[in-house]
C-alpha positions as CSV (number, residue, x, y, z in Angstrom):
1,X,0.7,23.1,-6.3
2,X,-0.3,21.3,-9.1
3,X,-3.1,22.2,-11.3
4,X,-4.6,18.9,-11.6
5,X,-6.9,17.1,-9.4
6,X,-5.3,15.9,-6.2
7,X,-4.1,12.0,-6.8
8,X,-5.8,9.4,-4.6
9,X,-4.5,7.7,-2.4
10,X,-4.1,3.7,-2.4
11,X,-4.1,0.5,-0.6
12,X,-3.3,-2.6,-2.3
13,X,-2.8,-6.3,-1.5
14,X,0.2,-7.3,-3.1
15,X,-0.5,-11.3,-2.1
16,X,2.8,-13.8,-2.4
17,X,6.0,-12.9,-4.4
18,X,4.8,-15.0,-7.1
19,X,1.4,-13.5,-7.8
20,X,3.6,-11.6,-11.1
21,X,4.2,-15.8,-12.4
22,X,0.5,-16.4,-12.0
23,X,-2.9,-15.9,-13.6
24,X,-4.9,-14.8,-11.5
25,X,-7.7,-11.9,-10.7
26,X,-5.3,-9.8,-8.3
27,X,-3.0,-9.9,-11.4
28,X,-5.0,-8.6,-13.3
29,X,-6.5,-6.1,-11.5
30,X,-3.1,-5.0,-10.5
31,X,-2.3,-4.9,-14.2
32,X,-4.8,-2.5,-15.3
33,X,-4.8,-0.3,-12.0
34,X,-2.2,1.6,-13.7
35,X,-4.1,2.8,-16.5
36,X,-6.9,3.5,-14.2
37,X,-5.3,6.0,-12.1
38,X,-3.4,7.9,-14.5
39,X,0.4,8.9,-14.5
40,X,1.6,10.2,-11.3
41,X,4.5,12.9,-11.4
42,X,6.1,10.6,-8.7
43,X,5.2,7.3,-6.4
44,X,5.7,7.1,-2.5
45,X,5.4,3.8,-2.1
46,X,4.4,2.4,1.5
47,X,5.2,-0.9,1.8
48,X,4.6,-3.7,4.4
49,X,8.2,-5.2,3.9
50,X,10.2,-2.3,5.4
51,X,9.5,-2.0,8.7
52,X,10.9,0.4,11.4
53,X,11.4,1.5,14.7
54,X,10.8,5.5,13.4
55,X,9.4,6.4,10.3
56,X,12.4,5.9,7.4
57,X,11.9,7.0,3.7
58,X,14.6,6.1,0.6
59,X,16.7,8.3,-0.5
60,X,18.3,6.1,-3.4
61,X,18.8,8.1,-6.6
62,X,18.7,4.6,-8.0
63,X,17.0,2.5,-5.7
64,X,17.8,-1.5,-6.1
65,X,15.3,-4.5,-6.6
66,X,15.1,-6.2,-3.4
67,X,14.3,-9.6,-3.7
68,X,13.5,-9.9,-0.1
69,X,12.1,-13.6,-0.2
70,X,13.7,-17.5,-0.4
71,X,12.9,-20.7,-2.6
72,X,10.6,-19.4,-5.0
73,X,11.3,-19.1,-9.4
74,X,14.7,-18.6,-10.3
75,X,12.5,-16.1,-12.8
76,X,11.6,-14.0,-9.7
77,X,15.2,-13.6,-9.1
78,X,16.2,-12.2,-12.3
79,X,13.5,-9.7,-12.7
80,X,14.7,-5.7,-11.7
81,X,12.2,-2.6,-11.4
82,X,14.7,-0.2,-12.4
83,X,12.9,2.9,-11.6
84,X,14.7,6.1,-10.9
85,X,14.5,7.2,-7.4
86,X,13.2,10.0,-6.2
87,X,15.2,12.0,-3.8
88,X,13.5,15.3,-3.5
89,X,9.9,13.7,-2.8
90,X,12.1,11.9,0.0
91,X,13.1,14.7,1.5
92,X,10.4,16.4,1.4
93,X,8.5,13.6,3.5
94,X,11.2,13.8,6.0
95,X,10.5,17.4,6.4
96,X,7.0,16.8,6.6
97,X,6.5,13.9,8.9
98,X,10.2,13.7,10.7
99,X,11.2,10.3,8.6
100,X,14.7,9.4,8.7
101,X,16.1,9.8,5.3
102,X,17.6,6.4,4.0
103,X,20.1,6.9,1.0
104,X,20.8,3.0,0.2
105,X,17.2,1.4,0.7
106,X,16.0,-0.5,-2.4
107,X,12.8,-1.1,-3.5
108,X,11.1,-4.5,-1.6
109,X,8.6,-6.8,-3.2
110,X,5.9,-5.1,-1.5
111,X,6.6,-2.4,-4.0
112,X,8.2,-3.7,-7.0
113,X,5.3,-6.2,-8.0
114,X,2.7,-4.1,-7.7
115,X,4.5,-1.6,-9.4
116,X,6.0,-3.6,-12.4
117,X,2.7,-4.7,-13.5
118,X,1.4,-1.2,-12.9
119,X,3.6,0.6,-14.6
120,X,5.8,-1.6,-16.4
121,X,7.9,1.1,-18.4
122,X,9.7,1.9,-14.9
123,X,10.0,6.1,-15.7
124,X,8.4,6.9,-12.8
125,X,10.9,8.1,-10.1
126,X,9.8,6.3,-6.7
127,X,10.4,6.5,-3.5
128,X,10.1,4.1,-0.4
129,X,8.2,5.0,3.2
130,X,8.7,2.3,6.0
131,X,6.2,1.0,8.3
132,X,6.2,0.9,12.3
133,X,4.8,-2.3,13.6
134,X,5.4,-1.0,17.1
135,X,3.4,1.4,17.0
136,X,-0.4,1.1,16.3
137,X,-2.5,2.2,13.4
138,X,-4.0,5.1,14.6
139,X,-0.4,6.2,14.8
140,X,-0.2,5.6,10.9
141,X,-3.4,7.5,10.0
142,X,-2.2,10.4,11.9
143,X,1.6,9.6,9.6
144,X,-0.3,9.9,6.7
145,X,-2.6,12.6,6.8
146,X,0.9,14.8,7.5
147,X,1.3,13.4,4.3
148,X,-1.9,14.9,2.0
149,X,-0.5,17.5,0.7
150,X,1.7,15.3,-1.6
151,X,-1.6,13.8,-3.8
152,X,-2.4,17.4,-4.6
153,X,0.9,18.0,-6.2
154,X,-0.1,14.7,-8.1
155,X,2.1,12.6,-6.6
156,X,0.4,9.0,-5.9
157,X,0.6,7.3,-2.4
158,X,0.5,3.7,-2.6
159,X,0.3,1.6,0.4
160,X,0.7,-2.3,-0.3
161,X,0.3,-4.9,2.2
162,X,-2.7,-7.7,2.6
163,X,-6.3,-7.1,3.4
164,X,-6.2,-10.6,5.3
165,X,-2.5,-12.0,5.6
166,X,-1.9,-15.3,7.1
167,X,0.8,-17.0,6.1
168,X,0.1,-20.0,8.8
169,X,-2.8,-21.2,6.7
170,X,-1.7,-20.6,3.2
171,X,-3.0,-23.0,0.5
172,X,-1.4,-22.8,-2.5
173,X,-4.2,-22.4,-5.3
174,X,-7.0,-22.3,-2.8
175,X,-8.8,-19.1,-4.0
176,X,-11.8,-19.5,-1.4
177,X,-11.5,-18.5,1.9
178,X,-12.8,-19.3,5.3
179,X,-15.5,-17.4,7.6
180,X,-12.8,-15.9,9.6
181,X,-10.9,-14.2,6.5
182,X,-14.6,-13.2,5.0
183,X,-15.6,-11.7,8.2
184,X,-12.7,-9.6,8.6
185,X,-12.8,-8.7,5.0
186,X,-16.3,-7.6,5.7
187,X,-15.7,-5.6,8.4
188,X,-13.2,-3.4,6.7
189,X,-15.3,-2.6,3.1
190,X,-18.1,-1.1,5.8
191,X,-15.5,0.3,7.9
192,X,-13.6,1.9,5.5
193,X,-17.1,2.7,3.0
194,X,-18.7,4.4,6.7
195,X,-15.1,6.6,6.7
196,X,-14.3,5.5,10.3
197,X,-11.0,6.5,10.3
198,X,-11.2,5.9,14.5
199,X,-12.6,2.2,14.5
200,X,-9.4,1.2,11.4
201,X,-7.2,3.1,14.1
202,X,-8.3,0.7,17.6
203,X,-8.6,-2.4,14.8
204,X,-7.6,-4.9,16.7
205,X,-10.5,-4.3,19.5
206,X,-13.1,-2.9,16.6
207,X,-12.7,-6.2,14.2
208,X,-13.6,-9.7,14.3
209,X,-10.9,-12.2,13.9
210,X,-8.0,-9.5,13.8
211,X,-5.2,-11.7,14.8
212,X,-6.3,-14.5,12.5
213,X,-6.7,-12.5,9.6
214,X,-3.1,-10.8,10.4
215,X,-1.1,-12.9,13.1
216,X,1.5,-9.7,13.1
217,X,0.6,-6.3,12.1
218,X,3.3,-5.0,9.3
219,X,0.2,-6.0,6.4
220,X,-2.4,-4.3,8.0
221,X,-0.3,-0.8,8.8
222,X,0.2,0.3,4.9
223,X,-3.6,0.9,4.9
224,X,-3.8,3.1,7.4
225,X,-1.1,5.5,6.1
226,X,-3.2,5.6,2.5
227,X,-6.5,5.9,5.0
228,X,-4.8,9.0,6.9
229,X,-3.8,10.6,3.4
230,X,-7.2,11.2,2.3
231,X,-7.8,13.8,5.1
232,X,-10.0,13.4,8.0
233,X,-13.3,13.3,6.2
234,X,-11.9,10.3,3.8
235,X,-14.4,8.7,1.3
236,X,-13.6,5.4,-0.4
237,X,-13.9,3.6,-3.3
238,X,-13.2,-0.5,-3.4
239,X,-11.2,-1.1,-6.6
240,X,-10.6,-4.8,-5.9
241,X,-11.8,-8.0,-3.7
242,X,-11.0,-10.9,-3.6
243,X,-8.5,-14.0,-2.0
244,X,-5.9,-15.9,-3.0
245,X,-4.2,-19.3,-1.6
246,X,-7.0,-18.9,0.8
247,X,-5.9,-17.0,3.6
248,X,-4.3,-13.9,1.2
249,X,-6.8,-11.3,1.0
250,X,-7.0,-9.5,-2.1
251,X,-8.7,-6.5,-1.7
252,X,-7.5,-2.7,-2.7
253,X,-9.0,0.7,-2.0
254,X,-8.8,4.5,-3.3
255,X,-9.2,7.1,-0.6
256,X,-10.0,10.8,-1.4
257,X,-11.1,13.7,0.6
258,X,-14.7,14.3,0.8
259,X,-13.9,17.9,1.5
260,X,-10.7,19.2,-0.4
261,X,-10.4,16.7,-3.3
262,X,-13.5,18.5,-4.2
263,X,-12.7,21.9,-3.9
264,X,-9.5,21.0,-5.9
265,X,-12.3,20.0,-8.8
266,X,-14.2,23.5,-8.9
């Protein structure tokens, strides 16, 4: 184990494919998140854009830039995250939590944009976890905190999806948002703040507008992976809020463990 202080764990919104063309404060903040969290000795990446029947993880000793989107930049196209991959991590998730190793799977946009403006220089090896969308969140929190064990060997789990993600009433430039998107926004900073890991788990019953502020789940489900991670006595700290085109929420979390993140410090 490593003898540094156990890595948090991370949501963030990674918002439309072309958020790394644009000025804007989710840029930014993902620009500068890197240098906030320090160097990681290796990224699982859980990402919103691979989703699954069974949990999957990549393999890839070089894993390719997906661009996994049509009709935006020609600029978006060209760009590559060529990271190294990170086969051992990958297996050792699989031994951990059952995944189905993947040797082909690139890297989607859910990961690389995030990534290339948090760590530009690409040396980090990374690897890929898919999400289940037929299977429900508490089943993701209980995924990642099979997972925990990985931040204390300094390895950084980051879960990218949307805080509110709905595509159906996307305006482009429209940066404030409507009741529904604030109220579900809302309810998650106290959710998550209170460390109800249970109420993220039956979301869909505990939240106000859940289907409007995620018409279909895959968005939602990276958070819970990065909540479960943290342990079952998770304590959170907002890094980011804030929407985008309207109906893209913004927002990004760190989750530790109340309990042994703190004993990793004494």
């Amino acid at each position: 184990m490593s003898d540094t202080a156990p890595f948090p764990s991370v949501f963030v919104s990674h918002g439309a494919p072309t958020l790394i063309l644009e000025t804007s404060a989710g840029r930014d903040f993902l620009a500068g998140l890197g240098r906030k969290l320090g160097r990681p000795s290796a990224i699982l990446a859980v990402s919103a854009h691979w989703t699954t029947r069974v949990p999957a993880v990549s393999g890839a000793t070089a894993p390719e830039t997906v661009h996994d989107f049509y009709g935006f930049p020609d600029e978006l196209y060209r760009m590559r995250y060529a990271a190294p991959g990170a086969p051992a991590l990958a297996g050792r998730v699989a031994e951990m939590t059952g995944a189905v190793v993947d040797p082909s799977q690139g890297l989607d946009h859910g990961a690389w944009v995030p990534l290339m403006l948090m760590y530009p220089e690409a040396d980090i090896p990374v690897a890929q976890l898919s999400v289940m969308p037929y299977r429900s969140a508490a089943d993701h929190i209980a995924l990642g905190r099979l997972l925990e064990p990985l931040r204390r060997d300094g390895v950084l789990i980051l879960a990218s999806g949307g805080a509110v993600h709905n595509l159906r009433e996307f305006r482009f430039g429209g940066n404030s948002a409507a009741p529904w998107a604030t109220g579900f926004a809302g309810w998650l900073d106290r959710t998550l703040e209170a460390g109800d890991a249970d109420a993220v788990g039956n979301w869909l019953d505990a939240s106000p507008d859940a289907r409007r502020a995620h018409p279909t789940d895959e968005h939602f489900l990276p958070l819970p992976v990065a909540l479960g991670a943290a342990g079952p006595r998770p304590k959170t700290e907002r890094l980011h809020a804030g929407f985008e085109h309207g109906s893209l929420g913004m927002h990004a979390y760190a989750f530790t463990s109340a309990q042994t993140d703190a004993q990793a410090d004494a």
